[in-house]
N, C-alpha and C positions, 0 to 999 in steps of 0.2 A: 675620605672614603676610597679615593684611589689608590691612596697607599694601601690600604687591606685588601686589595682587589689583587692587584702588583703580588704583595707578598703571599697568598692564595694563588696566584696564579705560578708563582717562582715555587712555591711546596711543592703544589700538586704534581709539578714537571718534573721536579726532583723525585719525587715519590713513586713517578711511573716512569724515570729513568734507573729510580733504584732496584725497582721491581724486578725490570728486565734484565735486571743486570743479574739479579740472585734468581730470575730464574734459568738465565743460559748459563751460570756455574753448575747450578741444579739437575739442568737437562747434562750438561757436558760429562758431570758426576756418574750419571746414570747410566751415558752410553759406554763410560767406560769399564763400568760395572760389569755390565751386559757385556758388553767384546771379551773383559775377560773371562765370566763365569761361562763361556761361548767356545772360546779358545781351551778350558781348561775339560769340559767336556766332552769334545774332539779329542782331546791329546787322550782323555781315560780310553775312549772308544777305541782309539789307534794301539796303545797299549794292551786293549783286551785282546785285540785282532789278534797281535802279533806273540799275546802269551799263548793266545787258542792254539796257533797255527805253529808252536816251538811243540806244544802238549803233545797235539795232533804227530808231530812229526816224529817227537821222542816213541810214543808208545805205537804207530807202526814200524820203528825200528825194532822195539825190544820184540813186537810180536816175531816180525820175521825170526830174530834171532830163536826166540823161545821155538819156534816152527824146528829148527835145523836142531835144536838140544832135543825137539820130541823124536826126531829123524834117528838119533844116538840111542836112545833109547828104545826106538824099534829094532835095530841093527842087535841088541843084545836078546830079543826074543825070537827076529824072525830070519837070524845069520846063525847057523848052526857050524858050520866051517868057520874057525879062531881065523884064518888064515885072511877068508873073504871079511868076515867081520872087522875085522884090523884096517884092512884096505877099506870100506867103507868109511869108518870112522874116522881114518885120516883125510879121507877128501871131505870131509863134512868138516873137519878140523879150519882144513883151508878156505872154507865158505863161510866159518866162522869168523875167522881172522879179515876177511873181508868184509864182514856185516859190524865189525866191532867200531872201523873207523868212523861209520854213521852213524853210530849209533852214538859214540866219544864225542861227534860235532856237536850232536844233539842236545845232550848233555850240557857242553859247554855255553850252547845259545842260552836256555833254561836257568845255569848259573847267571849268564847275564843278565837278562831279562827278570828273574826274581816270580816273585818275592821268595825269602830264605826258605820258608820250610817246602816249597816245590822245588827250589834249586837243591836242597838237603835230600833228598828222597830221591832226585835225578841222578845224585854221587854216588847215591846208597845202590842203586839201582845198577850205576854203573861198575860200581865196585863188586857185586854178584854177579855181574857176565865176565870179570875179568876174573873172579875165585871159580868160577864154573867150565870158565875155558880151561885152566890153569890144572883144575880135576882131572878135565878129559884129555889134557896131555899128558899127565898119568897115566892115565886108563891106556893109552896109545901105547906109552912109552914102557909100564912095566904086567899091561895084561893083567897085575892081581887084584884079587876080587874085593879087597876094600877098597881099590882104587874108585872102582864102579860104584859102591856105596855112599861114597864122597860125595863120586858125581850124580848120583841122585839127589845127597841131601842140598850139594849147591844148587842145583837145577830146580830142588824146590824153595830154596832161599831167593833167588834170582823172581821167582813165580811171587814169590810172598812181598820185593820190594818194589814189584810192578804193581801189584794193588797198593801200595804205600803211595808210591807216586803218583797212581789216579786219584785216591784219593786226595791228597793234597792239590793237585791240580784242580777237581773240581771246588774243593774250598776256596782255593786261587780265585775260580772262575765267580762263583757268589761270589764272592767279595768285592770284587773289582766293577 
């Protein structure tokens, strides 16, 4: 009778040595579950921050700039002297050329940051303030009046891939 007492006693100890054993792999399983699904929805949240805040950044660039193409387009209704008109238009030129650089960074961050089709629509975007500038250095440079034409229909191309990229961007924003 002792020996089945013995080997009951030798089970049982094993059985609640082996217990604890599968349960700290168990627990140990968990926590590292947990750190990572933990870890991985911090990293989405920092990721969202930092697409919000490139979004953010790109479209009050394009606004400013679209501001200074609505400025080009006042100068052709409410400049009646070609002469003053001209001189207008070129310093608006060079406000442009300076709005273009931030606007280029913009951009660039946006292709980084992703995803494609908001980085696609930030090119497209960018590619219409650079065919819109490129109009109204025409319009500067040769005065004729389909020059001005152009630079309407760019300056409404430019307007049309700024709703492309917000749109994009807020599908970005769902998404993520």
């Amino acid at each position: 009778m002792t020996d089945s007492v013995v080997w009951v006693g030798v089970f049982t100890g094993a059985t609640a040595v082996l217990a604890s054993w599968v349960t700290t792999v168990g627990n140990a399983r968990a926590a590292k579950v947990q750190a990572e699904a933990s870890a991985q929805a911090e990293h989405r949240g920092r990721v969202r921050e930092i697409r919000r805040a490139a979004y953010l950044d790109l479209m009050e660039q394009a606004h400013s700039t679209g501001q200074l193409y609505w400025r080009v387009g006042e100068a052709f209704f409410h400049l009646v002297d070609p002469t003053e008109r001209l001189t207008h238009i070129q310093e608006l030129r060079t406000e442009l050329r300076s709005a273009f650089d931030p606007l280029m960074r913009c951009v660039r961050v946006i292709v980084l940051e992703g995803p494609a089709p908001a980085a696609e629509a930030a090119e497209a975007l960018m590619r219409a303030a650079a065919e819109t500038n490129s109009a109204l250095a025409r319009v500067s440079e040769s005065g004729d009046p389909g020059s001005r034409e152009l630079f309407g229909e760019t300056h409404g191309a430019f307007r049309d891939r700024l709703e492309q990229f917000i749109g994009e961007a807020r599908t970005a924003m769902v998404a993520s």
